[in-house]
C-alpha positions in Angstrom: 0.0 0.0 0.0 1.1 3.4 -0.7 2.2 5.5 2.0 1.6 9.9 1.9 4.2 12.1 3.6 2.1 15.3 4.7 4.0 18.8 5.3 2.6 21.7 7.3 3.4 24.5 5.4 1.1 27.4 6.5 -0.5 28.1 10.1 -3.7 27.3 11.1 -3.9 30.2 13.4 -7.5 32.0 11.9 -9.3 29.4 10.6 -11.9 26.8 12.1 -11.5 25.3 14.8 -12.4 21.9 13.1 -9.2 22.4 11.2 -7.0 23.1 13.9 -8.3 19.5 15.5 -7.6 17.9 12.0 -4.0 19.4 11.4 -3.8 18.0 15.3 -5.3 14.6 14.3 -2.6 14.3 11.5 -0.1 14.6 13.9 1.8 17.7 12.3 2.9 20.2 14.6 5.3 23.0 13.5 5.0 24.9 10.1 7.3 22.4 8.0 6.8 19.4 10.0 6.3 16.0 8.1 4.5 12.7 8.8 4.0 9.6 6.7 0.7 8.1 7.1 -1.1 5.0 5.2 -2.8 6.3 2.6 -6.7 5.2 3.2 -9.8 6.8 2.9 -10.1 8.3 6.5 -6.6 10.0 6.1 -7.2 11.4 2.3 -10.9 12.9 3.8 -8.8 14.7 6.5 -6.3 16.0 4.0 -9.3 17.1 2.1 -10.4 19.3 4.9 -7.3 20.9 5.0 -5.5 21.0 2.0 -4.6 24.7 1.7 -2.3 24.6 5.0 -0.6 21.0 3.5 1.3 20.0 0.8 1.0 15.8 0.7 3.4 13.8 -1.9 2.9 10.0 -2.6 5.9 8.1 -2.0 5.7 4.4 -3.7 6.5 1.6 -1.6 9.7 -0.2 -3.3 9.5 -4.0 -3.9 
């Protein structure tokens, strides 16, 4: 299965608080901050949400 790395790249500071609890829920913390999550319905909905203060990139998994 194909993994996503997400980055933080612009604050949540002014917007909903919905998508403060979803940048949270991700697991990203600091402006630039990465994490590598499955990629699966729940996690590409939550991207969704906030896909203006992330920037996601597929990385393959090599076989």
């Amino acid at each position: 299965m194909a993994k996503l790395k997400i980055t933080k790249i612009k604050s949540e500071i002014g917007y909903d608080k919905k998508q403060k609890r979803t940048i949270k829920a991700l697991g990203l913390k600091k402006l630039h901050h990465s994490v590598i999550k499955e990629d699966t319905p729940s996690i590409r909905g939550m991207i969704d949400k906030v896909k203006h203060l992330v920037k996601v990139e597929e990385i393959k998994d090599g076989v």
